[in-house]
ZADRENMAR-130556 format. One record per residue (C-alpha): residue in one letter; x, y, z. Coordinates in steps of 0.02 Angstrom, whole numbers, plus 50000, padded with zeros to 5 digits. Example, Ala and Ser with C-alpha at 12.3 -4.5 7.8 and 13.67 -1.06 7.14 Angstrom:
A506154977550390/S506844994750357/
//
This chain:
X500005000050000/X500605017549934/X501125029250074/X500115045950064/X501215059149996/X500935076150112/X500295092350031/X501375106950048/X500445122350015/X498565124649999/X498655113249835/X499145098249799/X500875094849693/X501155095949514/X502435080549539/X503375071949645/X504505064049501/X506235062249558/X507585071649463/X508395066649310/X510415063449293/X510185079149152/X509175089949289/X510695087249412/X511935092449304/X511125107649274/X510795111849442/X512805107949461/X513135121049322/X511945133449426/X512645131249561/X514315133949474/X513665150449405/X513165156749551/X514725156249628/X515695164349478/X514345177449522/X515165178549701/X513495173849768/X514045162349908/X515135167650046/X516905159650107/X516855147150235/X517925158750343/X516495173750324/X515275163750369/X515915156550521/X516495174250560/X514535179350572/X514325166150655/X515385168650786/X514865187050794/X512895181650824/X513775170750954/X514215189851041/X512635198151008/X511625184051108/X512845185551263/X512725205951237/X510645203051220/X510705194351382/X511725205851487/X510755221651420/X509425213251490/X509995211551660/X510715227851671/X509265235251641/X508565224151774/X509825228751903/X509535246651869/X507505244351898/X507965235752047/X507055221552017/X507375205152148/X508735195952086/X507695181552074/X506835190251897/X508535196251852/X509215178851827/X507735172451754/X507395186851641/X508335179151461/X508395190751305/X508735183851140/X509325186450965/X508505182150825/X508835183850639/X507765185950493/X507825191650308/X508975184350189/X510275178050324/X508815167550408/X508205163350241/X510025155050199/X510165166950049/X511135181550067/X512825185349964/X514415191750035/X514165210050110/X512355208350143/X511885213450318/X511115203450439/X509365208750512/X509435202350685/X508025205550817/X508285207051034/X506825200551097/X506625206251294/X505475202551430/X504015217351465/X504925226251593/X506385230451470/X505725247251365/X506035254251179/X506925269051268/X508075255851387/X508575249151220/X509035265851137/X509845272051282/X511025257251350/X511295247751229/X512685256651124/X513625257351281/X513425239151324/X514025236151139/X515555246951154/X516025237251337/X515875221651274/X516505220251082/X518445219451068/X518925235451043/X519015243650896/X517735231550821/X516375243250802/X516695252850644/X515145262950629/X513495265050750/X511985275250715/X510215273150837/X508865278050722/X507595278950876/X506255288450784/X505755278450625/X504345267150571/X505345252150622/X506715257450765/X508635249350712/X510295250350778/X511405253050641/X512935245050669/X514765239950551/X515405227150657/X517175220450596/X516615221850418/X514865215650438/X513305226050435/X511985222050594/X510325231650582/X509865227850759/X508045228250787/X507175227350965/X505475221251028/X504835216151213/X503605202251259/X502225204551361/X503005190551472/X504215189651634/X505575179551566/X506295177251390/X507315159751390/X508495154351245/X507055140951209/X505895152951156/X504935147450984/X504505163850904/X503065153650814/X502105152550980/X500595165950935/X500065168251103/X501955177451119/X500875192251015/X499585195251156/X499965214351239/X501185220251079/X500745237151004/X501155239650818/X502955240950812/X503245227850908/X502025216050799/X503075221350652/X504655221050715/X504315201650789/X503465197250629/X505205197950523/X505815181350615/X503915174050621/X503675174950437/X505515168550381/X505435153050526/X503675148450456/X504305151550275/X505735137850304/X504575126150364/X503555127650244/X504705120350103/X505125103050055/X506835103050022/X507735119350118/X509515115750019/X508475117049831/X507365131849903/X509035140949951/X509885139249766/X508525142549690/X508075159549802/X510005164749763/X509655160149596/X508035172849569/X508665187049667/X510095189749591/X508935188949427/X507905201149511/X509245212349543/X510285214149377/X508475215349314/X508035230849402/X506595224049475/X507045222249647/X506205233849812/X504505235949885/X504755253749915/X504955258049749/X503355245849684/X504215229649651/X504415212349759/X505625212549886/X506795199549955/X505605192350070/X504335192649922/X505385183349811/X505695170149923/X503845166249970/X503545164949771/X505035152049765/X504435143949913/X502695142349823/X503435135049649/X504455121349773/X502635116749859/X502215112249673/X503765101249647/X504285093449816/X505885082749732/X506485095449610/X508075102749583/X508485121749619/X508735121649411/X507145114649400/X506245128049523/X506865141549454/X506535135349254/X504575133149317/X504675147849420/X504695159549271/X503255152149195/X502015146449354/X502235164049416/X502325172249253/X500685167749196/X500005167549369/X498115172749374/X498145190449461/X497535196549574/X497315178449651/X498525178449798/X500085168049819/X499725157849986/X501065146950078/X499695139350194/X497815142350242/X497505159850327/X497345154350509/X496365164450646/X496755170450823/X496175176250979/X497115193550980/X495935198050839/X497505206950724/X496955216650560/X497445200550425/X497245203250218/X495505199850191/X494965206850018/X492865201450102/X493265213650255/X494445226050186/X493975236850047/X495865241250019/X496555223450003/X495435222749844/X496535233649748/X498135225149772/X498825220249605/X499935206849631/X499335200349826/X501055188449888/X500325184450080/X501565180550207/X501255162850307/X501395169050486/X500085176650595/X499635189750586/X499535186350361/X499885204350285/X500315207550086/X501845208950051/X501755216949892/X500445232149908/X501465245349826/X501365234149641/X500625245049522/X499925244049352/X501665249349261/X502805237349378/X501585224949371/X501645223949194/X503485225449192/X503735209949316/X502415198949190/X503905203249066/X505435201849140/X504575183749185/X504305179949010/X505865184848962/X506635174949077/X505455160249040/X506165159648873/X508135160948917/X507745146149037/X506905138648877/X508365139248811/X509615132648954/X508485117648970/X509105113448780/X510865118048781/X510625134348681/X510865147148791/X511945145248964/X511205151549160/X512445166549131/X511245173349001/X509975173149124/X511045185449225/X511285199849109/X511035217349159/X509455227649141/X509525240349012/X508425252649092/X509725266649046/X510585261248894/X509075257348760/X507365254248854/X506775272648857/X507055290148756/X506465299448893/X506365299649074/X505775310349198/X507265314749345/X506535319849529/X507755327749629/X507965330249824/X509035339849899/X509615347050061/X511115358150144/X511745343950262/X511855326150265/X510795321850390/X509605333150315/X509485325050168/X509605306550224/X507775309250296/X506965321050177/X507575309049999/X507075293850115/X505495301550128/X505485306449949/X505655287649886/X504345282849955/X503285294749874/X504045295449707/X502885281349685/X501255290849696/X501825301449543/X502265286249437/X500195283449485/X499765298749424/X500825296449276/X499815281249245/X498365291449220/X498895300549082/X498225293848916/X499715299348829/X501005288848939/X501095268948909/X502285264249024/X503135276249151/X504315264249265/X505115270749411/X507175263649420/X507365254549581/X508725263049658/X509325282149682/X510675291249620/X511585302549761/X512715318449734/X513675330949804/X513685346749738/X514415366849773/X513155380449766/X513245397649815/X511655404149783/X509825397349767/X510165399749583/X511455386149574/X510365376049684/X508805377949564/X509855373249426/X510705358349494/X508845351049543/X508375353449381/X509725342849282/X511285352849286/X512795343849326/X514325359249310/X513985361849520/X514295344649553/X515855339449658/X517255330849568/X518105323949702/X516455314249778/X515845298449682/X514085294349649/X513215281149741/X511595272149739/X510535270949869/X510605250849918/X512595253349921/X512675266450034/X511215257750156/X511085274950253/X509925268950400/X509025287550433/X508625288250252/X507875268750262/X507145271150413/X505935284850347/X505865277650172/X505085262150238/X503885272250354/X503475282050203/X501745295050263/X501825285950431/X503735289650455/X503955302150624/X504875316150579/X506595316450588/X507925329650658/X508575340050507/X510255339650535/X511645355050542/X510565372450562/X512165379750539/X512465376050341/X511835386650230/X512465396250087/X513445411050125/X513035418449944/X514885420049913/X515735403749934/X515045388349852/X514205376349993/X513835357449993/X512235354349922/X511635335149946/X510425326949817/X509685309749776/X509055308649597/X507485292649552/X507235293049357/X505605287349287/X505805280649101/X504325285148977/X503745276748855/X502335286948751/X500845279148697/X500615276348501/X499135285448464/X500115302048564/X500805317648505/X502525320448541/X502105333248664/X501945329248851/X501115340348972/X501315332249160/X501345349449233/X500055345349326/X500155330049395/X502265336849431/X501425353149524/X500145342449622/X501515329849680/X502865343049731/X501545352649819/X500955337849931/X502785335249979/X502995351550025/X501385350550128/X501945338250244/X502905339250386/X504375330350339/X504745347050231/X505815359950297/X505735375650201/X507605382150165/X508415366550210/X507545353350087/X507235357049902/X506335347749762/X506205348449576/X505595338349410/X506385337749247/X506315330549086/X507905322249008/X508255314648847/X509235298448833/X510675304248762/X510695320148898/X510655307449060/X512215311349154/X513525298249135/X513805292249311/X512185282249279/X513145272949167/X514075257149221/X515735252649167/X515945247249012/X514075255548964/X513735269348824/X512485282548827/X511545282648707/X511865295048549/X510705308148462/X510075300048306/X510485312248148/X509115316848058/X509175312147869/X509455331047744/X507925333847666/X507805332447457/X507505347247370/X506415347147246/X506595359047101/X505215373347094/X504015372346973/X504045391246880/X503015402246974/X502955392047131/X503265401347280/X504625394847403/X504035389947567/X504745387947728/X505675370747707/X506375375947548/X507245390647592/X508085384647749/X507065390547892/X506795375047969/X508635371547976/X509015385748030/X507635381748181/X508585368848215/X510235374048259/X509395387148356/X508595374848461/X510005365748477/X511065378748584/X509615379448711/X509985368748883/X509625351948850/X508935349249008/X507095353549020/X506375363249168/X504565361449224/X503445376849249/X501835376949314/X501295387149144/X502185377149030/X502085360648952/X503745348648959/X503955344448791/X504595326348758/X505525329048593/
//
């Protein structure tokens, strides 16, 4: 008699057929890619994290009982009392690539505050870490989800904190037990749901060695693809891995090859908005807000719903639009087909790797919005705020009958600049690059992994306002200043039926003036503008090694045609229009938006 095969997932398998010798080598040669990708870490770096979570838990539990001790609680609660560290994200997950950070979580017992944490802590760290070991350390107190950013020896620790409405935190702890949610308030929900969702995720796989390739496998897909972040409207990493997780449900004995060669296609032609679901939505005492597209009008209009396993279930993927919706379905088709492809020896998994060409040949125009501020503090929390709002244009964009496509780039672009007057500054918002310091690099966003300006980008409208930095910079009017920016660039792609005039005045003016409504704004200090840029006018530093920017096509010269006698000569014939031309062609190539004045798209 058969033995019942167990259903992963909330359907039953597409098959449990063992792999084939073909399917293995492939997932060898994957594997083998990956690592020419520097994708996995040395044995030495990993059992140097190690070793440093090893410190965090003894440093976890002393915090604890210092701030025991100085509550003078009986000593009997002070030895009893615990603390723990947890991790979560791609670490937990088993998929992160060398320099990732590690999201780790101290989980305390309810007489150990927010404020404790914020207040001892750093000097706990500094006491007990060898010395020298702590590189960088930055409390970011105020935002939507509280961290402790820290560069310890090399490796990057956003430490996270949450209590328990419980006495005594042991190193037994499950963090799957639900009743541990009873008493939280919001942040602390969130902030214990990180390890919740990745624990239950893990368990909720087959095979956790073919779920890890093939998670490396489609992240790092995601990110040479550009379609990598949640803030900015696309999956993130914990989205990704609950859609791989799915796809290995489906095929319990597969390879990671074969996950990821079905994953392009199963989630590709996926039928939105159904939701992706790990397990059956489960209910609880505590009564939490779940996704419930019956109860919640809002849930309804999620695009692309990926629901996370743990209670409390929340959508992971909210911020999917119509435009990076679309643009996921065909990055997944595209991909579908390279893996085609691989699966008959025609094309090889590096193919599947290949850069986006978001900047090089997808788009002759693109909108740039530009933050800026007068110190570095300032502007870490007004362009985190920024990005996650730059969104809600690309909505309103959307709208507009003459735009098809208007996709937001997933990461930012930050300068440094010297101003001297508000002039300079106006200029340099809108596209001009002669301010900009030579002797400080560009950066994206993800590779700097400034905590203020994720804090308050993930908070987005619910972020608390942060401190603005140095009052004391300002421009003298005399000598040129710092001036700070962070640059998102939408690419447009105009409908067919449209003129070649654009006119998103409007929808600019509205945006910019709900910014500067808010109270994350700070008149004088914080700056914003809109402009729009031609391919072949995007500054190079957008431009990877080894990319070219993309050239102004030359337009063909016009035929004459001889006049028929007595035929007056019009405009064309006589020159005019070249003439136009070259005119044009000394204006600033960089287009500036006015309220009264369309942005032409030429």
């Amino acid at each position: 008699m058969a033995v019942p095969q167990r259903q992963w997932g909330t359907t039953p398998s597409i098959s449990w057929t063992l792999p084939t010798d073909k399917e293995i080598s492939q997932n060898e040669e994957l594997i083998g890619e990956l690592k020419r990708q520097g994708q996995y870490e040395a044995p030495s770096e990993i059992e140097k994290k190690q070793a440093l979570l090893v410190q965090l838990q003894k440093i976890a539990v002393e915090f604890v009982k210092h701030v025991c001790r100085r509550k003078n609680l009986p000593q009997s609660i002070i030895d009893s009392a615990g603390g723990k560290i947890f991790t979560y994200g791609s670490y937990c997950l088993g998929a992160y690539a060398p320099g990732s950070d590690i999201d780790t979580l101290v989980v305390a017992p309810r007489h150990v505050s927010r404020e404790d944490f914020f207040e001892l802590m750093p000097s706990i760290l500094e006491r007990m870490l060898p010395p020298g070991a702590i590189e960088e350390m930055k409390p970011v107190p105020e935002a939507y989800v509280p961290i402790i950013k820290l560069m310890i020896s090399g490796t990057d620790i956003d430490l996270n904190f949450t209590r328990l409405a419980v006495s005594s935190v042991p190193f037994s702890l499950d963090v799957k037990d639900t009743n541990l949610l009873r008493g939280l308030d919001d942040r602390e929900l969130r902030a214990l749901n990180g390890p919740r969702v990745a624990d239950e995720l893990l368990q909720l796989v087959p095979q956790k060695k073919t779920f890890r390739t093939a998670l490396r496998a489609i992240k790092l897909w995601a990110q040479r693809r550009a379609v990598y972040g949640n803030i900015v409207g696309f999956p993130g990493g914990v989205a990704w891995g609950m859609l791989v997780a799915r796809v290995c449900q489906l095929y319990p004995q597969a390879t990671g090859s074969v996950i990821v060669m079905k994953f392009f296609r199963i989630i590709g032609r996926w039928n939105w908005p159904q939701p992706i679901l790990l397990k059956e939505s489960e209910d609880h005492p505590i009564q939490a807000r779940v996704w419930n597209p019956r109860l919640y009008p809002t849930d309804k209009y999620h695009l692309m719903p990926i629901i996370t396993p743990a209670y409390p279930a929340m959508c992971a993927t909210h911020n999917i639009g119509p435009t990076t919706k679309k643009i996921i379905i065909q990055e997944l088709e595209r991909a579908g087909d390279i893996t085609d492809k691989i699966s008959f020896g025609k094309m090889q998994w590096r193919d599947l790797f290949t850069k986006h060409t978001y900047f090089t040949q997808d788009y002759r125009y693109y909108l740039s919005v530009t933050s800026g501020s007068i110190s570095k503090d300032a502007q870490a929390s007004w362009s985190g705020f920024v990005e996650s709002r730059v969104r809600l244009l690309v909505q309103s964009l959307e709208g507009q009958g003459s735009i098809a496509v208007a996709r937001l780039f997933n990461k930012g672009f930050t300068r440094e600049h010297r101003c001297k007057d508000e002039d300079e500054i106006d200029a340099v918002l809108h596209g001009d690059m002669q301010y900009q310091a030579t002797n400080v690099k560009t950066k994206t966003t993800d590779s700097i992994k400034d905590p203020l300006h994720n804090a308050v980008a993930q908070g987005g409208a619910d972020a608390t306002v942060m401190t603005n930095g140095n009052r004391e910079a300002t421009t003298n009017g005399h000598e040129p200043q710092p001036f700070y920016t962070t640059t998102y660039y939408i690419g447009i792609e105009l409908a067919q039926d449209s003129t070649k005039k654009l006119d998103v005045s409007e929808q600019s003016r509205d945006w910019k003036d709900n910014q500067f409504r808010t109270t994350n704004y700070e008149e004088g200090r914080n700056f914003l503008g809109i402009s729009a840029t031609r391919s072949y006018d995007l500054p190079l530093d957008v431009f990877a090694p080894g990319e070219e920017r993309p050239t102004k096509a030359k337009k063909k010269a016009a035929v004459k045609k001889p006049l028929v006698p007595g035929q007056k000569r019009n405009r064309d014939a006589s020159g005019m229009e070249v003439w136009r031309t070259a005119a044009m062609a000394k204006q600033p190539r960089t287009l500036r938006w006015s309220p009264k004045q369309e942005c032409p798209l030429m």
